[in-house]
C-alpha positions as CSV (number, residue, x, y, z in Angstrom):
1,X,-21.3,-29.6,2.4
2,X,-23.3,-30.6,-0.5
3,X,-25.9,-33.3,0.0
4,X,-27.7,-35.6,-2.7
5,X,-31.1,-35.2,-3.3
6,X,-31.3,-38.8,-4.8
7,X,-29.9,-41.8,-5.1
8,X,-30.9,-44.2,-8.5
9,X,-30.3,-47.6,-6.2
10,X,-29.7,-49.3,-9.8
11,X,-25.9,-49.1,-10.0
12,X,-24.1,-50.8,-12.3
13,X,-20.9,-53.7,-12.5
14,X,-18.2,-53.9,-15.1
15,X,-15.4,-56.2,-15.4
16,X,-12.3,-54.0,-15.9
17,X,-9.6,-56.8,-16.5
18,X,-8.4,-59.9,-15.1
19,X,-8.8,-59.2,-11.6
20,X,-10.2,-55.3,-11.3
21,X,-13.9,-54.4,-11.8
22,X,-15.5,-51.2,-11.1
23,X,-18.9,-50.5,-9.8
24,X,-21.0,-47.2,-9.8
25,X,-24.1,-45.5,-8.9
26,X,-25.9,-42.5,-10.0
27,X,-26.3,-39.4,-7.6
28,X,-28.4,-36.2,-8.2
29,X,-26.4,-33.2,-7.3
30,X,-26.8,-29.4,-7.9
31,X,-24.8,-30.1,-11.1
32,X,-27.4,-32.6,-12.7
33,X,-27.3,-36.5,-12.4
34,X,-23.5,-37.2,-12.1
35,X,-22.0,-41.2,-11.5
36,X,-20.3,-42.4,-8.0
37,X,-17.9,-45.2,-9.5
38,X,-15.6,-47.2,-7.3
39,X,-12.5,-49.6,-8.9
40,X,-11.9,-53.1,-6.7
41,X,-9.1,-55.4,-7.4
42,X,-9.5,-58.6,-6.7
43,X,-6.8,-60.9,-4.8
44,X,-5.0,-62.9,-7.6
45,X,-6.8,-67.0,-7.9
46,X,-10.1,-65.8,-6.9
47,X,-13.0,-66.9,-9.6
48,X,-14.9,-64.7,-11.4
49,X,-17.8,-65.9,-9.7
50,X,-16.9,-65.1,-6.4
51,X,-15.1,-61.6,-7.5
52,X,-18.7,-60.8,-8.9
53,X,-20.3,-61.6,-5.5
54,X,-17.5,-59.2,-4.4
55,X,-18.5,-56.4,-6.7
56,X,-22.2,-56.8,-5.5
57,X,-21.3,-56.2,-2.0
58,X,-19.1,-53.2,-3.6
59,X,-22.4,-52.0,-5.1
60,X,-24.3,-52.5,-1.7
61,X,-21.9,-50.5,0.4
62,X,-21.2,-47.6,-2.2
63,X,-25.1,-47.8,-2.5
64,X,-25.3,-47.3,1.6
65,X,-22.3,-44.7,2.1
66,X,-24.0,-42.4,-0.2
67,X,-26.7,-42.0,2.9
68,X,-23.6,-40.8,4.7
69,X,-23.8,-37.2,5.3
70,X,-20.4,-37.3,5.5
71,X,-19.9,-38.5,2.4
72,X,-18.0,-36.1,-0.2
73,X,-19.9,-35.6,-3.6
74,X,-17.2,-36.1,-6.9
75,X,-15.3,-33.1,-7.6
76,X,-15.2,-31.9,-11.1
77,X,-12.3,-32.9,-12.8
78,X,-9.5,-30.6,-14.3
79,X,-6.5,-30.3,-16.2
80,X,-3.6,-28.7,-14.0
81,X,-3.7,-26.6,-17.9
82,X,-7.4,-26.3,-17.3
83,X,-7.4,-25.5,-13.1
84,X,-4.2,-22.7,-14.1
85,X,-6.2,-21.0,-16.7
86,X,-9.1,-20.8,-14.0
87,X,-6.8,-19.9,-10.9
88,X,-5.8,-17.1,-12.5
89,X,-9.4,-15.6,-14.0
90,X,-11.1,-16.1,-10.2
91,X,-7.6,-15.3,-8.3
92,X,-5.0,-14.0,-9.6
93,X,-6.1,-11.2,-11.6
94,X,-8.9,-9.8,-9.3
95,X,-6.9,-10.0,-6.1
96,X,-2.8,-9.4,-7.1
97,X,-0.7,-6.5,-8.9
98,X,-0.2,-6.2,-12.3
99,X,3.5,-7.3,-11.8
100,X,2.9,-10.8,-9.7
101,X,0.0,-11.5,-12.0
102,X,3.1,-11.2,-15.1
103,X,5.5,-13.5,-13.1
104,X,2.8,-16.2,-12.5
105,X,2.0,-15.5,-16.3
106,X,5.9,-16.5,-17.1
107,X,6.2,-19.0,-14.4
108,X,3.0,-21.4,-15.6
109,X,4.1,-21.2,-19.3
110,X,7.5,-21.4,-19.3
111,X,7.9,-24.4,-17.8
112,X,4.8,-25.5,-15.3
113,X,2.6,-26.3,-18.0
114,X,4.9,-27.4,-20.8
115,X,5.6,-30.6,-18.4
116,X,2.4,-30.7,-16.0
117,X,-0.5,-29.0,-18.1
118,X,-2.3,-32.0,-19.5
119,X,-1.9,-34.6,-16.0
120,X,-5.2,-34.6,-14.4
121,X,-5.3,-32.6,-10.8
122,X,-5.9,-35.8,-8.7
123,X,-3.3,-37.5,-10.5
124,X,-0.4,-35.1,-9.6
125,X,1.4,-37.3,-6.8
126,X,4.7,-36.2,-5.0
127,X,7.2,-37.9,-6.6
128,X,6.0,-37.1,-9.7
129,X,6.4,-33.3,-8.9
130,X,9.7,-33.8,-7.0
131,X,10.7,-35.2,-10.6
132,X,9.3,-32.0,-12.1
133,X,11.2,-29.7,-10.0
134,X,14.5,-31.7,-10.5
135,X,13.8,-31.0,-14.3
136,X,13.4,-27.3,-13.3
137,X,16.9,-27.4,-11.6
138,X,18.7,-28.9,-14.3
139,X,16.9,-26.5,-16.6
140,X,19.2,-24.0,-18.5
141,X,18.3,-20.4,-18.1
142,X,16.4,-18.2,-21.0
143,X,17.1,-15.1,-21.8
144,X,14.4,-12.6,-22.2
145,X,16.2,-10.1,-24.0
146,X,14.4,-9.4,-27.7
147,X,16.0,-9.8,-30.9
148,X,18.0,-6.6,-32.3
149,X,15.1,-6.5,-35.4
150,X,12.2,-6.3,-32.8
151,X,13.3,-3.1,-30.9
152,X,12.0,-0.2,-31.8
153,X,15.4,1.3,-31.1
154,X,18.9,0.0,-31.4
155,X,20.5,-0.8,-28.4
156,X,23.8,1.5,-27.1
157,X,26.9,-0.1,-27.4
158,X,27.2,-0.1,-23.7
159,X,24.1,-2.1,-23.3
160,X,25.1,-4.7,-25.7
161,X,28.8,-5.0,-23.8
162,X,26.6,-5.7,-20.6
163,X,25.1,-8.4,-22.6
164,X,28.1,-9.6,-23.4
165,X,29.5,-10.5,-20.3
166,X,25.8,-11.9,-18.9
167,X,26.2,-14.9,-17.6
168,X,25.9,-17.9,-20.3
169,X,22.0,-18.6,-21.5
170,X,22.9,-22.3,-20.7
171,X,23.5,-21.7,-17.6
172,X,21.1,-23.3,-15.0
173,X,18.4,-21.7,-12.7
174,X,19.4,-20.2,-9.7
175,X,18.2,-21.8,-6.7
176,X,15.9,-18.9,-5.9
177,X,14.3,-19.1,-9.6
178,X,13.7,-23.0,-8.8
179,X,11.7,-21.6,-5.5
180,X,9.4,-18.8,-7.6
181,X,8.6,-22.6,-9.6
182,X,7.7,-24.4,-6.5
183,X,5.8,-21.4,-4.5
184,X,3.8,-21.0,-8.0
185,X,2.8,-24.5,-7.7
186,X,1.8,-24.5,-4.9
187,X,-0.2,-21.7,-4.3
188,X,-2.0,-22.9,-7.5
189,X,-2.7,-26.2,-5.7
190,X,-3.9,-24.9,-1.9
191,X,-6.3,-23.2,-4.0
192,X,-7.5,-26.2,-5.6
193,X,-7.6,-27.5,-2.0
194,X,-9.5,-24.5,-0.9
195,X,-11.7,-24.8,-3.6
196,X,-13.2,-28.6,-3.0
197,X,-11.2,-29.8,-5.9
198,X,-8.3,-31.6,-3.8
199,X,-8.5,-33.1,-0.8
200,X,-5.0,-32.1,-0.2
201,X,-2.0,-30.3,-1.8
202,X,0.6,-32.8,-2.8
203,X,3.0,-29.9,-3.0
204,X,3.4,-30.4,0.5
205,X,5.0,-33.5,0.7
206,X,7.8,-31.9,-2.0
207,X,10.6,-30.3,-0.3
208,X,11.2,-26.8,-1.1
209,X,14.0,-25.8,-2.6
210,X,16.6,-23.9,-0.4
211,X,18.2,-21.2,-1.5
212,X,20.8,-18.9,0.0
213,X,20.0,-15.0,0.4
214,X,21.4,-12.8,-2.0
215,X,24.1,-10.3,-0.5
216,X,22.9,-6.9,-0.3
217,X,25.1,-4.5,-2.4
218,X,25.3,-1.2,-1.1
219,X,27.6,1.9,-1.4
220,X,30.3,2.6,1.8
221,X,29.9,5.9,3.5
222,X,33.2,6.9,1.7
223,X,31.6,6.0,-2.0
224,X,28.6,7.2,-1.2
225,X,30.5,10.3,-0.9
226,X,32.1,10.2,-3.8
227,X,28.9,9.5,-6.1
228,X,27.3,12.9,-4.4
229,X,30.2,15.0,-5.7
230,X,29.9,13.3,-9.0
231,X,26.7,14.2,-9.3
232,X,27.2,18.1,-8.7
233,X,28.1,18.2,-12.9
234,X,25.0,16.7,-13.7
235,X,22.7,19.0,-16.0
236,X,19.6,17.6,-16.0
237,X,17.7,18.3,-12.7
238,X,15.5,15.4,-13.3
239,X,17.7,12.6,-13.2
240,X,19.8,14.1,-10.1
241,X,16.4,14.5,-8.1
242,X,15.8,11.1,-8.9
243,X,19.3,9.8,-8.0
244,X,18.9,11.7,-4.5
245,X,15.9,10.6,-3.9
246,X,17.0,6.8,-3.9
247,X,19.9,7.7,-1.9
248,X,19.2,10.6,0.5
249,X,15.1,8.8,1.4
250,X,15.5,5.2,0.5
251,X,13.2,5.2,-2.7
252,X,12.3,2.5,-4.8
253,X,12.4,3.3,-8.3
254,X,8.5,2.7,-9.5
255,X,7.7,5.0,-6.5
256,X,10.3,8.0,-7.9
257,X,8.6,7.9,-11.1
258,X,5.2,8.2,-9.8
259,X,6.1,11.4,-7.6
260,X,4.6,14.5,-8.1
261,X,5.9,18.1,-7.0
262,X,2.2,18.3,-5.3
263,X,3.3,15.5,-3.0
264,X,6.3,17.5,-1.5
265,X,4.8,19.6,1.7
266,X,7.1,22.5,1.3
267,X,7.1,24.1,4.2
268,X,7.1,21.0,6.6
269,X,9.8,19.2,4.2
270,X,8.1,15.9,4.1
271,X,7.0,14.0,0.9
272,X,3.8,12.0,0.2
273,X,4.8,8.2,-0.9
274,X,1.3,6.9,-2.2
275,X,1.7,5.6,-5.7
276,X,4.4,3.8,-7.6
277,X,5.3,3.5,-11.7
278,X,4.6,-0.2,-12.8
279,X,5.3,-1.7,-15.7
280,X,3.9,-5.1,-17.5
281,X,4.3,-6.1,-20.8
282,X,0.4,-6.1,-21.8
283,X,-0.8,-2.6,-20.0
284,X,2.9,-1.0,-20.5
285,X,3.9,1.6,-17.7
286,X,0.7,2.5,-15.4
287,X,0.3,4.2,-11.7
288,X,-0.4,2.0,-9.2
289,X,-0.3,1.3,-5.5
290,X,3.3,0.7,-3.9
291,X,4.7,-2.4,-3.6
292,X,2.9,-3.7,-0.2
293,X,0.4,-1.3,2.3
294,X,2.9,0.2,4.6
295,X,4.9,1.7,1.4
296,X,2.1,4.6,1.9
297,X,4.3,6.4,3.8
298,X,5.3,10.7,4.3
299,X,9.3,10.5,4.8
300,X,11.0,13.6,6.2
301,X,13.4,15.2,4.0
302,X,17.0,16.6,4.7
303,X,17.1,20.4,3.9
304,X,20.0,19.6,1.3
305,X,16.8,17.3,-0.3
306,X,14.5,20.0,-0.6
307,X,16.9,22.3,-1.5
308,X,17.4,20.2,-4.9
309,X,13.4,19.5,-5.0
310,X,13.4,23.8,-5.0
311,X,15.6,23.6,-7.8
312,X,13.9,20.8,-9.7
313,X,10.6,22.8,-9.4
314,X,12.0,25.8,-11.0
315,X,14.1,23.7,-13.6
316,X,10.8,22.3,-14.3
317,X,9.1,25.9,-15.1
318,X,11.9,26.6,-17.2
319,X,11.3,23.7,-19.1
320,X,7.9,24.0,-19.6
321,X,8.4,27.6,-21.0
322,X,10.9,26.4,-23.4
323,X,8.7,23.6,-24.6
324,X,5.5,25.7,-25.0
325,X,2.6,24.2,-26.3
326,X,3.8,20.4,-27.1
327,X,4.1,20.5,-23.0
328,X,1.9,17.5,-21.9
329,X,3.5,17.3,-17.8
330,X,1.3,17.2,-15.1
331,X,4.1,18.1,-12.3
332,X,5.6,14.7,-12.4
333,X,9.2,15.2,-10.2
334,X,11.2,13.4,-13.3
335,X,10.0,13.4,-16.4
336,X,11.2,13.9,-20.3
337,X,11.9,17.0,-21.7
338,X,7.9,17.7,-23.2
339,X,6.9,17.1,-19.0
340,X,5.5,13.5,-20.1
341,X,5.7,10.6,-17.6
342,X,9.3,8.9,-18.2
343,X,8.9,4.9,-18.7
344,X,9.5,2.9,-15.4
345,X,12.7,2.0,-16.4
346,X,14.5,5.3,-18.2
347,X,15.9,7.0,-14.3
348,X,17.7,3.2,-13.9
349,X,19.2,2.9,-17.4
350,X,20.3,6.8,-16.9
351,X,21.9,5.6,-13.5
352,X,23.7,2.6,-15.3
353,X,25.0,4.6,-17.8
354,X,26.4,7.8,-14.9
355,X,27.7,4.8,-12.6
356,X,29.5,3.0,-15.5
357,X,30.9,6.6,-16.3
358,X,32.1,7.6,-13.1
359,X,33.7,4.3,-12.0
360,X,30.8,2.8,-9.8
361,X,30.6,-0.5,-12.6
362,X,27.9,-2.8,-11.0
363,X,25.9,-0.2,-8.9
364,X,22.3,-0.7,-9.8
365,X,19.9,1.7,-8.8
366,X,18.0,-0.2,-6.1
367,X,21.5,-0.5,-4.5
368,X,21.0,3.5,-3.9
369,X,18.3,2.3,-1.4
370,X,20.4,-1.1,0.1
371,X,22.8,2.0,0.8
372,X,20.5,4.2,2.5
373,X,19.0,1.8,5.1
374,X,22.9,0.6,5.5
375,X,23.7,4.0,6.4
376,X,21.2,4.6,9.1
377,X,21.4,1.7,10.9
378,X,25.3,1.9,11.1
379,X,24.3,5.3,13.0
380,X,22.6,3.8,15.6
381,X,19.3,5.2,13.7
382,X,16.5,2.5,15.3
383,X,15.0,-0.1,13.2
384,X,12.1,0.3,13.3
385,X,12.3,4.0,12.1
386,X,14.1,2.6,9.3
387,X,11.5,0.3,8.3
388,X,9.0,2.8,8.7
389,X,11.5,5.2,6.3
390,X,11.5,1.9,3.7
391,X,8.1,1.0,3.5
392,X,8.7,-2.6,5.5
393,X,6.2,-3.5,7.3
394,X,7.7,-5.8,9.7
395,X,11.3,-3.9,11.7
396,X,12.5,-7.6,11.5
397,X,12.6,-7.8,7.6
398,X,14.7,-5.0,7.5
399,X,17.2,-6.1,10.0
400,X,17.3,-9.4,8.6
401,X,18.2,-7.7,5.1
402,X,20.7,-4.9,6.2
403,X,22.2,-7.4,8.9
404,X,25.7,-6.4,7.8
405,X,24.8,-2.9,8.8
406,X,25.3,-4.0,12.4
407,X,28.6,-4.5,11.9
408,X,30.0,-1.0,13.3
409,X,27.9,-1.5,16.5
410,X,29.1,-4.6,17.2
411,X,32.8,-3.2,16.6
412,X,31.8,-0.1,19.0
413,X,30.1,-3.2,21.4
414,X,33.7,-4.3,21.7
415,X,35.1,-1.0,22.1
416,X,33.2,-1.1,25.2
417,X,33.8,-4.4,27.0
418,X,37.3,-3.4,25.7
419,X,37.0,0.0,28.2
420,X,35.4,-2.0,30.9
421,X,38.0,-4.3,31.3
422,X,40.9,-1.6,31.0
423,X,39.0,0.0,33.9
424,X,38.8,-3.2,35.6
425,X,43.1,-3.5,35.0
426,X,43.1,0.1,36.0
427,X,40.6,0.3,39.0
428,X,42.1,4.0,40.6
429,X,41.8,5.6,37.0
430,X,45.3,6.5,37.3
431,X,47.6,6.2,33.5
């Protein structure tokens, strides 16, 4: 709590308008001498005389409160432009990753600050930011594709097809873009509160948007089948270990490109997961931790895994023989033909290109990893061993994401009641 050290008793009275008049008093503070001003309004009919008796007993008790320890010294005022601008120099960027620190980034200027920037903190009331948000819902999307003159390289025909059948750029926001708006917001504006510049967040008298949970797509057994056989033609050892390693360990993609062949144990046939490939705009692709502190994990491989690894290692030699001295790797697991560290991207745009080949349309990359968990928990694998295998850190996440997985125990659950009560029509055993 900060307390004044003085109090000028002088204070001042000003007639505002007809029937409002504001008194104030000055205050040493840490800051420097800073003014306590109160606004009164007056009941309507009242003379100016007697509203100016009014003010003076204003004064008198203003004057007395500020011998209150309880009372709150004025906050500084910001901007919600000015507060952002600071929320992310003392917050954001010393305490998040690079990537939430971009989507805050795009968030605020897109279209937090466009409408809100200049309206003073205090003066940001609930209704005026359920209004925002209804904006934000009605908003058409944006795409965030660059023009065809400012790539460094021309985009594939295949690429601009996808493009093609995007959904329309005015189109609105999905209903889980509309809640990254709102949980922006207010995170900005509990620190504000945490910071003794708001008393208290008026984010919290907005409802939050509800939006449903996107379905997980995954691969069935049967196709996941049929991808691994696809894959057998595949040349370059790189992209297949990559592939594999989404599909056979339940990789992310950032954490495949950061893998090293010093992070396989070869002769316990376990790998290391302690780093992950990011990518922002500003500092491009860089190494940094995975995505939350239980995605440091060492995973157990299947032999048919390390079998390919074994070959990717000596793929790997080969290639660094045959590129000689413009060889620049340093081990990486996938990598470009020179050895160098692929972009974050380049294994994914690979796999879109194989899938669309080989008839899997749609199938993203990450979905090699929705696939995997939905794999092992359909075989009775527990969930917590899956979690552990995914890098979750709660077991519950992971069953509340791969719930459908559960569908072939509760078909073999029925299977069971289904034996009971045949045994139960049956009771001698006899056919």
């Amino acid at each position: 709590m900060e307390y004044f050290s003085e109090v000028r008793r002088m204070g001042t009275i000003e007639k505002r308008g007809k029937n409002s008049w504001r008194v104030g008093v000055q205050v040493q503070t840490e800051r420097g001498w800073e003014w306590v001003r109160r606004t009164i309004k007056m009941p309507q009919g009242m003379s100016e005389a007697r509203q100016h008796k009014e003010a003076e007993k204003a004064l008198a008790r203003l004057i007395l409160s500020l011998d209150d320890e309880e009372f709150e010294p004025p906050r500084p005022r910001y901007t919600l432009r000015a507060f952002a601008e600071l929320w992310m120099e003392q917050h954001v960027v010393p305490n998040l990753a690079a990537a939430t620190q971009k989507n805050y980034r795009h968030f605020l200027d897109a279209r937090i600050l466009p409408a809100l920037g200049d309206i003073l903190l205090e003066d940001l009331t609930p209704l005026r930011l359920t209004q925002w948000l209804n904006d934000v819902r009605r908003s058409p999307r944006r795409s965030t594709a660059l023009p065809e003159d400012q790539l460094k390289t021309p985009r594939r025909p295949s690429e601009e097809e996808r493009m093609a059948k995007a959904k329309p750029a005015d189109m609105q926001l999905s209903a889980r873009t509309v809640q990254h708006y709102y949980d922006t917001l207010e995170a900005m504006l509990e620190k504000a509160v945490q910071w003794d510049l708001l008393k208290k967040n008026p984010m919290d008298k907005v409802d939050r948007p509800i939006a449903r949970k996107k379905k997980v797509n995954y691969l069935t057994e049967e196709r996941a089948v049929e991808l691994l056989r696809c894959l057998h033609d595949e040349p370059n050892m790189c992209y297949r270990a990559a592939l594999l390693l989404a599909l056979l360990c339940g990789l992310r993609l950032g954490e495949v490109g950061a893998l090293r062949l010093s992070d396989v144990d070869w002769v316990h046939g376990t790998i290391d997961i302690s780093h992950a490939l990011k990518y922002t705009p500003q500092a491009g692709s860089f190494e940094g931790a995975p995505k939350s502190e239980a995605g440091e994990r060492l995973i157990s491989l299947p032999a048919s895994m390390m079998a390919v690894l074994h070959e990717t290692r000596e793929y790997q030699r080969d290639a660094k023989a045959w590129a000689g001295d413009v060889w620049v790797g340093e081990g990486w697991i996938v990598h470009a033909w020179n050895g160098a560290q692929l972009h974050h991207d380049t294994p994914s745009k690979w796999f879109r290109r194989f899938a669309d080949a080989h008839g899997f349309e749609g199938v993203r990359f990450h979905d090699l990893r929705h696939t995997h968990a939905t794999i092992l928990l359909a075989n009775n694998i527990d969930a917590v061993a899956v979690a552990t295998r995914l890098g979750h850190s709660d077991a519950t996440v992971t069953l509340q994401t791969y719930a459908h997985a559960l569908r072939r125990r509760d078909e073999d659950a029925a299977r069971a009641i289904q034996a009971l009560l045949d045994s139960a029509g049956n009771p001698e055993g006899k056919n």
